[in-house]
N, C-alpha and C positions, 0 to 999 in steps of 0.2 A: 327228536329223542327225549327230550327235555320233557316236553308237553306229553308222551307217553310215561313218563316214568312217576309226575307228579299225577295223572291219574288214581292212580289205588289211594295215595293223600286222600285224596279228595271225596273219592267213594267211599274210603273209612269213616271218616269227616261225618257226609250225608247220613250214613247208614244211624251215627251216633246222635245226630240231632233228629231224625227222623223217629228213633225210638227214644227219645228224653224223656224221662218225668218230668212233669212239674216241677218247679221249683220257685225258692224265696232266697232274694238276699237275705244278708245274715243279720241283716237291723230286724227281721219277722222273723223272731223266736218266744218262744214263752216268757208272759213275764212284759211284753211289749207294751211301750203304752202308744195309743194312738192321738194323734189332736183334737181336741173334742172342736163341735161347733165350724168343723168344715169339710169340706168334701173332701177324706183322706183317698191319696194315691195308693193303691197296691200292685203289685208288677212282679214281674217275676219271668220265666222262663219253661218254656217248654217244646214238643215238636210243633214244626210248620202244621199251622192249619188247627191245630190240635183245639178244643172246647176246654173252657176253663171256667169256674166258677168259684164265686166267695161268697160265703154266707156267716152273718153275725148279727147278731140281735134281730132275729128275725127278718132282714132284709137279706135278697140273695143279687147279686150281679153275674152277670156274664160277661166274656168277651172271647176272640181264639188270637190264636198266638201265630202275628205274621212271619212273613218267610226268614228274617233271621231268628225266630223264632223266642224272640219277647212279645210280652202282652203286657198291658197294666190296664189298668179299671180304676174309681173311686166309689165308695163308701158314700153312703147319704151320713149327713153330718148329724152327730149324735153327741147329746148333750155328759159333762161330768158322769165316771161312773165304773162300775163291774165290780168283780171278775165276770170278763164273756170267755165261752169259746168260737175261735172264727175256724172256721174248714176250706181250705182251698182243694178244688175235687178237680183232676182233669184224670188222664190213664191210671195214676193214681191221688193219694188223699193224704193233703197233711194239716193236723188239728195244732192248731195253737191254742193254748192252756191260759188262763189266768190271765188274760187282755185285758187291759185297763183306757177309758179314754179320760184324758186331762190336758195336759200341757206340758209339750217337749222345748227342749231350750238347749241348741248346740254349745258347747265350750271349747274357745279353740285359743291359741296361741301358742305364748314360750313354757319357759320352766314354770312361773308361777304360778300358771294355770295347772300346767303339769304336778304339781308339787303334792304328793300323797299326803293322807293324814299321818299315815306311819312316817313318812320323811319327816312330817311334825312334831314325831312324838308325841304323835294328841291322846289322852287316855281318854274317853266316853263313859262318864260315871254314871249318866241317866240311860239305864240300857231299856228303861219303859219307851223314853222317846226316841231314840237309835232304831229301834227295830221298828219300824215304818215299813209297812207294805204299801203305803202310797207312795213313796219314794223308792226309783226306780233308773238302775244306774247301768250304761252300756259306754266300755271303754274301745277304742277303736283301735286297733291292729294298724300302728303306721306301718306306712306303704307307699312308695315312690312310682313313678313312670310318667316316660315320654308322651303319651295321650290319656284321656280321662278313661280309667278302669270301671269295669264293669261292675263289680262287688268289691267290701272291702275286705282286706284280707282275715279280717276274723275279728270277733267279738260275740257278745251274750248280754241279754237284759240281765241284772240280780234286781233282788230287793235288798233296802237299804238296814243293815243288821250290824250286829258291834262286828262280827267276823267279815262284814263286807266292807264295808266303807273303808276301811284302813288302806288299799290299796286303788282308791278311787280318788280322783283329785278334789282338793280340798275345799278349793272357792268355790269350785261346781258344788261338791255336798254342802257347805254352808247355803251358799246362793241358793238351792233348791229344798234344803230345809226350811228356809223361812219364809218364802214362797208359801210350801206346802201348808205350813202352820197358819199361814196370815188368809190363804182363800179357802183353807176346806178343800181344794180339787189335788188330785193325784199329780204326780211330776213326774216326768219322764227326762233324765240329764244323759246327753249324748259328747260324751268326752273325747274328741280332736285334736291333740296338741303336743307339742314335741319342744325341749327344752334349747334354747340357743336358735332357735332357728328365726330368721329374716324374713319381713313380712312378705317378699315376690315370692319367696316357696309354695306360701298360699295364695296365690294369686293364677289365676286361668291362664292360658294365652291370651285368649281374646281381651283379658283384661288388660295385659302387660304389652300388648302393639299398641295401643294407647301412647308408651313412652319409648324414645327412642334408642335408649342407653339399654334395652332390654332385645334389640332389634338382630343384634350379631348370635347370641346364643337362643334364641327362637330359631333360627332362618337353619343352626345345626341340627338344633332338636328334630326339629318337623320336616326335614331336609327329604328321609329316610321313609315318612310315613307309615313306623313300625314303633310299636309297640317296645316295652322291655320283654316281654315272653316272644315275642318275635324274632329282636335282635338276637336274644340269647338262642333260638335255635337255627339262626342262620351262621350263626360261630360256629355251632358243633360242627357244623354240616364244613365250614370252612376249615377247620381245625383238621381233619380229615387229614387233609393234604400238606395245608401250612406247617403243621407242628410239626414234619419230619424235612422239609425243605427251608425252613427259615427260623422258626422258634426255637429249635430244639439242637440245631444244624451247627459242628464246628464247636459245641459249648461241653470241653473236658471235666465241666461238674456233674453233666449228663453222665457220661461216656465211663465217670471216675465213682458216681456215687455219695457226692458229698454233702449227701443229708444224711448218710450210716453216721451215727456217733461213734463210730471207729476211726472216722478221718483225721489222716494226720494234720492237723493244722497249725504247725510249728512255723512255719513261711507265713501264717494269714498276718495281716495287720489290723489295726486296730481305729475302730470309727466311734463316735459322740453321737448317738442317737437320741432324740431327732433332728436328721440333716441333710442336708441333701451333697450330694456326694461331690460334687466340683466342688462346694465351699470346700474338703475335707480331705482332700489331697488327690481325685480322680479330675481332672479338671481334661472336658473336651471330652467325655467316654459316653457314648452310647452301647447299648449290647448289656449281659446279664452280671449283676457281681450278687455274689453270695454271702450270706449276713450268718452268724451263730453266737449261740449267747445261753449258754446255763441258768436254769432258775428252781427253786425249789418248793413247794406243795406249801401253802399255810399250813399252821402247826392244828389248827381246829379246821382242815378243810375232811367235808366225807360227804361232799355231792355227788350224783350218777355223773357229772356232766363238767367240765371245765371250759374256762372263755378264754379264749388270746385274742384279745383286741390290738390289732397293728396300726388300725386307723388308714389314716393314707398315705397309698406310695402311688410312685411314679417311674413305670407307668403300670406293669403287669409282676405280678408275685403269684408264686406258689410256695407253702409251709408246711413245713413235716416236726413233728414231735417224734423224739425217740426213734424216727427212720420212719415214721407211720405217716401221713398224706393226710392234715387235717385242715387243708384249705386251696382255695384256687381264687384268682380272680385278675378281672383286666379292667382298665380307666382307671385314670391318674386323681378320679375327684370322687371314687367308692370308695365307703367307709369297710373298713377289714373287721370282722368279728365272727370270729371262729371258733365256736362250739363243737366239742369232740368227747369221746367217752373218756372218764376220768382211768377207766384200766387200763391203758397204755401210759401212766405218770409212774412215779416212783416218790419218795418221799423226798429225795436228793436229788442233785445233776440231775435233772433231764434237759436234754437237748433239745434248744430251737434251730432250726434253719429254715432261711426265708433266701428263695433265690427273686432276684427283683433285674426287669426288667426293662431298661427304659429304652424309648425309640425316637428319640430329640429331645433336645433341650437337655434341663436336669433333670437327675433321677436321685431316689431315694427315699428313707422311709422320713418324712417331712412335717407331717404333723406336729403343731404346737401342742409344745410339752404340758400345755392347758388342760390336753384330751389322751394325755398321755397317762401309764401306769405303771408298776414296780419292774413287769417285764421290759416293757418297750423301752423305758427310755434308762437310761445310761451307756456303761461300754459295751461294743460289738465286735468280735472279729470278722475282719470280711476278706474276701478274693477274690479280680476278678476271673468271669466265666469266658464268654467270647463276644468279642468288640465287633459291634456293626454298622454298615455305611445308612446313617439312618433314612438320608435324601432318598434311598432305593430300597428300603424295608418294605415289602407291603404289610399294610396294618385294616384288619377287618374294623368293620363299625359296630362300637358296643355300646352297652348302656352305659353313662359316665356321668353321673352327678353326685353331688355331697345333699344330704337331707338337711344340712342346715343352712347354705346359702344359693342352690341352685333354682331358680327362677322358672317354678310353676308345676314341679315335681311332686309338692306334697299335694298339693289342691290335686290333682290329677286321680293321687293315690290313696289319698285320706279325708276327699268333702266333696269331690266329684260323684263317688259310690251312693252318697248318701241321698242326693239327688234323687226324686223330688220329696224325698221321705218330708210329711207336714207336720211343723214344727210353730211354736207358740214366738221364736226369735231366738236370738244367739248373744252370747257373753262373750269377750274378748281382751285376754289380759298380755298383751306383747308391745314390742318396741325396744326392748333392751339391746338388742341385736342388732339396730338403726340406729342407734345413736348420733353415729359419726356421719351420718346421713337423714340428719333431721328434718334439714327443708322437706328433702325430696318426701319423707313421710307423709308430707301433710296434703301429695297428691296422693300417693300412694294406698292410705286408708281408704279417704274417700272412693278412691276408683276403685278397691277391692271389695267393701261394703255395698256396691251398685251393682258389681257384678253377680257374686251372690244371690242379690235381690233378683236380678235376671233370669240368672240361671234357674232358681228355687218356684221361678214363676209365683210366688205369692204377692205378690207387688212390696212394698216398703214395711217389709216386718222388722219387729224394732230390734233394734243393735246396738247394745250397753256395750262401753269401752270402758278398763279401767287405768287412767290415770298411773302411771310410773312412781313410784315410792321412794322416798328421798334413799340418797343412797352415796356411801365413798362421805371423807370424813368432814366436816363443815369449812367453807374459805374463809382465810384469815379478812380477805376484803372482798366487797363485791367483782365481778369478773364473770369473764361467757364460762356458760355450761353445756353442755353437746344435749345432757337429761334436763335439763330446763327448756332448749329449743323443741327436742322430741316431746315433751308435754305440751310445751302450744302447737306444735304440730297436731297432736291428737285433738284437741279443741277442732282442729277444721273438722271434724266429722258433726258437729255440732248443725253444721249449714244442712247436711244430708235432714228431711224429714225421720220422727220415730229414731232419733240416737240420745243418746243422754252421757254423760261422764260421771264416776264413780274416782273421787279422789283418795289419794292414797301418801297424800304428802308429808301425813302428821303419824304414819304406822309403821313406815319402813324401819333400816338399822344399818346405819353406817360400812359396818365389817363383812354384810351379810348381804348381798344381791337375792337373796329367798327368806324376805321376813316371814317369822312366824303367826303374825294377825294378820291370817286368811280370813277368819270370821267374821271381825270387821269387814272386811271386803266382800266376801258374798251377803252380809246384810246393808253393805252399800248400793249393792248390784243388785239388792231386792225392791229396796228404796224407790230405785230408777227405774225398775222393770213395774211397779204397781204404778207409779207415775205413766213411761210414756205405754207401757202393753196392755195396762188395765184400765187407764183413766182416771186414775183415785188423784183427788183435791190434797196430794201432800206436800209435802216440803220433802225434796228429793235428793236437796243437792245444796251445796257452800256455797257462799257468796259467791259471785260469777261479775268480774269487773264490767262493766258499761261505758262508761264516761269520765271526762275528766275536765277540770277547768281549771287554770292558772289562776289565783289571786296573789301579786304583787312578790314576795320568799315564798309564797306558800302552793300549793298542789292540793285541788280538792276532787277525792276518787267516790265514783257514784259507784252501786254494784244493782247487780239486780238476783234474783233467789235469796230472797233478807228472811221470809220464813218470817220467824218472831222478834227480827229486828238483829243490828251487828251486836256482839259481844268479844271480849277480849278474856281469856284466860288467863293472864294474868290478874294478881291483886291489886297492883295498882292503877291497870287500863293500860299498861305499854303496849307496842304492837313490833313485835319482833320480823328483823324480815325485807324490813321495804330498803330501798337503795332509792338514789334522786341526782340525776346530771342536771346540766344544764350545756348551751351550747355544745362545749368541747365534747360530750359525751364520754368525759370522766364519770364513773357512780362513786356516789361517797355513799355509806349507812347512812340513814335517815332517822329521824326523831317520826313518831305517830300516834296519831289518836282518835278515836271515837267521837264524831259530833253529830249527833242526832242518827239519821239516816247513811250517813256519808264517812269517810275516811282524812284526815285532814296531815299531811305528809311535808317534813322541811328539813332542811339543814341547815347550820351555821357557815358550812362550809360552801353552799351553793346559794346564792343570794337572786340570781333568775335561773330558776328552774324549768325544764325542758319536756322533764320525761321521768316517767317511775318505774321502778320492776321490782315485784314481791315473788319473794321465792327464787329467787334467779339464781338457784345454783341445784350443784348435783343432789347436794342435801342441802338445806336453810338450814339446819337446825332445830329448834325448838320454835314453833310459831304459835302467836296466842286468836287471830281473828278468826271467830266464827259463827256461827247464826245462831240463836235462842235454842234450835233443834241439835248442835252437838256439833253439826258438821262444816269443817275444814272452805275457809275461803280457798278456792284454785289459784294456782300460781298464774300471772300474766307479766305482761311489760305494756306500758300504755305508746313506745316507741316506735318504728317502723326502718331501726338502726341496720346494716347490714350486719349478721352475725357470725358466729366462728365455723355454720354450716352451712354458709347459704353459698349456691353451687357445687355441691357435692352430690353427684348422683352415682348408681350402680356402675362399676370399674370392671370388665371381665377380668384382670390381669391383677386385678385385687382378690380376688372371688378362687386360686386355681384354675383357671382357663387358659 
């Protein structure tokens, strides 16, 4: 009966790919820039079988489109240049406008990659140089899921203009401004990054069975072999049944109404949100309690559209405004953000209610009050609905992850699509988010940076990392920092072929985890990308510690990227910074100085010294070493001490799981 019913599926299915047009992910739109000087991939979709062609500058390809009915082809490699138009011709024909070929450069990471210019505040007084039609900007539509997604969910080439760039991120536009100005060739920036998020979200599976602390929430993920658009339609189909025999079953908020903001709620009690409900007087309750909480319209708000961000609960919520149904959702580690027409608000009182769901363990609306907003968090009144025996609940399998700590979700949704789009190499500004897991970083880059290269089939395209920015307020004495191990952590990418580091030690801001000298940084990141992507004879980078050698009180530190030689910014030659143990592996502050080539490092306080560390904290401070060309010696430690991170790997039970 089964195998007869899902028939007509399946024949609608056929009947739909059998007549498809062609089609282009959505990285080939107008405006695109292509890689110059290599065989570009082009792919796309259309019916089984079906003849498909591309033509642009004069060359035409062919290929047809097999039974799942993708094709891809490449492009003879064509040097700097355009505007072309390319035609992809199969049943029908779609012309792409104003192509350009140069060099693309992905940007991916946390927030400070993320961090717009408008978040900057940047005003653009040179609108001659702003309005750059060689520069050439496409932001990516995050997007999450269980297997690697076929397209990403949305985005568009622009050119780079005062009214554009401002919501384009910022190191990317510097980075690819100076780029553009320093070779003459067109720039294509493909922006991938999402704020707060941990570097396994970007990371494949394949990458992450590598490690073993990644092995429990793999084996759930892929358990299923279904997709997020998968899962989500085997709920409905479940839902069917469930939601009147166990979801919905026995619960007097159902039966009573009490999302109408007429309900009496004189008997409700009162909850400290965000919390989870056994700290808060529910202690042992599974089954549904219901939340309400008034809140009132900003006095200058007049958008079409309003957001209630709940964030995460535990385990299933539904939420109604004014009695109206402006959200749904199940998994305890989705993020809640509910967009609904602002014509169901009022200026005053309106009414939230959030019936929330849980099916073991705790429940509640749980989120750190970090990601928290004027709605969510404070007082709630709550009641509960109907208590259930969770051991015997059945619970369908749904999509369940957080975008900013779940292991291998974004890669899937947001770099997987891009795939094999040909690209000149990639910038990479994250780690904030690893801190407290800095060892484990310094596999972790590496093995995500190799995969990539795998995946993208270009072999070892080069891969600028940049360096963590001092940051939180200067130590009264030397002592471990979680962001000093996360930066020699990042140095191991160094070992990878085609990587470079772009430091950031001397630009960050104590109070501010999002300094505002991005520019610095993407002309670091240009520095580094003329050096290892282009070849050029420059000086790319800060002194880079080498060596060391004990004389008698004293420490003498080699470096090597000396450029035009060490210098100190300071007037008098001090060197701010260094710390010096000896046996016990107490650090005292250190005395330093400039001797020819070399660094010369002591204390009074340590008489045989052992070991040095410059920079060794969250922030140093003001540091004066650096090479004739401007640029910031890197933090190191010449030690091989255990540190305040070392053993510390990915926790599920840390994570929400």
């Amino acid at each position: 009966m089964k195998r007869i019913l899902l028939l007509p599926f399946f024949f609608i299915a056929f009947v739909k790919m059998a007549n498809a047009d062609v089609a282009l992910p959505k990285l080939f739109t107008d405006h695109v820039v292509l890689q110059r000087d290599v065989a570009v991939p082009v792919w796309g979709w259309a019916s089984p079988g079906e003849t498909v062609s591309v033509g642009i500058t004069g060359q035409s390809h062919k290929t047809k489109a097999g039974k799942d009915g993708k094709w891809q082809l490449r492009l003879q490699p064509h040097a700097a240049g355009g505007p072309f138009e390319m035609t992809v011709q199969g049943k029908n024909s779609i012309v792409l406008k104003d192509v350009l070929f140069g060099d693309v450069w992905l940007c991916g990471g946390q927030s400070n990659m993320q961090w717009t210019l408008d978040m900057m505040h940047h005003k653009e007084l040179d609108t001659a140089r702003t309005n750059n039609p060689n520069i050439r900007m496409f932001t990516v539509a995050i997007d999450l899921d269980y297997l690697p997604k076929k397209d990403v969910k949305g985005g568009h080439w622009e050119l780079a203009t005062v009214g554009s760039i401002g919501h384009f991120s910022a190191v990317s536009y510097f980075f690819g401004r100076y780029l553009q100005e320093s070779l003459g060739v067109p720039i294509g920036l493909i922006s991938s990054n999402l704020g707060a998020t941990s570097i396994e979200t970007w990371m494949s599976a394949g990458a992450l069975k590598q490690f073993p602390q990644f092995k429990e929430v793999l084996d759930v993920d892929l358990a299923s072999g279904k997709n997020f658009e998968q899962l989500n339609a085997d709920l409905t189909a479940y839902r069917k049944k469930w939601d009147g025999d166990f979801y919905f079953k026995n619960d007097p908020g159902i039966a009573q109404n009490w999302q109408d903001p007429a309900t009496d709620i004189s008997d409700w009690k009162t909850m400290e949100i965000p919390n989870l409900w056994e700290d808060a007087g529910l202690p042992d309750y599974d089954g549904s309690v219901w939340f309400r909480k008034e809140f009132d319209l900003p006095e200058d708000f007049k958008n079409d559209t309003f957001n209630i961000a709940l964030n995460q609960l535990d385990d299933y919520d539904i939420a109604w405004v004014n009695g109206v149904k402006i959200g749904e959702s199940f998994g305890s580690r989705n993020w809640r953000n509910y967009f609904f027409p602002a014509s169901i608000l009022k200026p005053k009182g309106n009414v939230l209610v959030v019936r929330i769901f849980d099916i073991g363990g705790k429940g509640g609306m749980y989120s750190n009050a970090f990601w928290g907003n004027a709605i969510l968090n404070g007082t709630w009144r709550y009641k509960p609905g109907v208590k259930i025996d969770a051991k015997h609940f059945p619970r369908p399998t749904v999509p369940n992850g957080s975008f900013f700590t779940h292991p291998g979700l974004l890669y899937n949704g947001s770099i997987a699509p891009l795939q094999p789009f040909a690209m000149k190499g990639a910038i990479w500004y994250q780690g904030e988010s690893n801190v407290e897991r800095a060892e484990e970083y310094s596999k972790l880059l590496p093995g995500m940076i190799s995969d990539w290269r795998q995946h993208w089939g270009q072999g070892d395209f080069p891969f600028l990392v940049v360096q963590l920015a001092n940051h939180h307020p200067e130590p009264g004495q030397p002592g471990e920092s979680n962001w000093a191990a996360l930066r020699e952590s990042q140095m191991a990418a160094l070992h990878l072929p085609n990587t470079a580091i772009a430091a950031a030690i001397d630009i960050g801001e104590a109070d501010d985890i999002h300094p505002k000298n991005k520019l610095d940084v993407g002309i670091r990141l240009g520095l580094a990308a003329r050096k290892v992507a282009y070849g050029e004879n420059i000086v790319h980078s800060g002194p880079v510690f080498q060596s060391m050698e004990k004389a008698g009180d004293r420490i003498r530190l080699r470096f090597r990227e000396l450029g035009g030689g060490l210098v100190s910014k300071d007037k008098y030659g001090f060197l701010r910074g260094f710390a010096i143990a000896g046996a016990d592996q107490k650090f005292h502050w250190a005395l330093a100085y400039i001797e020819g080539e070399s660094v010369v490092v002591f204390s009074p306080e340590v008489m045989q010294p052992m070991a040095v560390r410059y920079a060794w904290a969250d922030n140093p401070g003001q540091l004066d070493l650096y090479n004739a060309e401007g640029l910031p010696a890197l933090p190191f430690r010449t030690d091989d001490w255990r540190i305040s991170t070392a053993g510390k790997v990915f926790l599920l039970e840390e994570h929400g799981f």
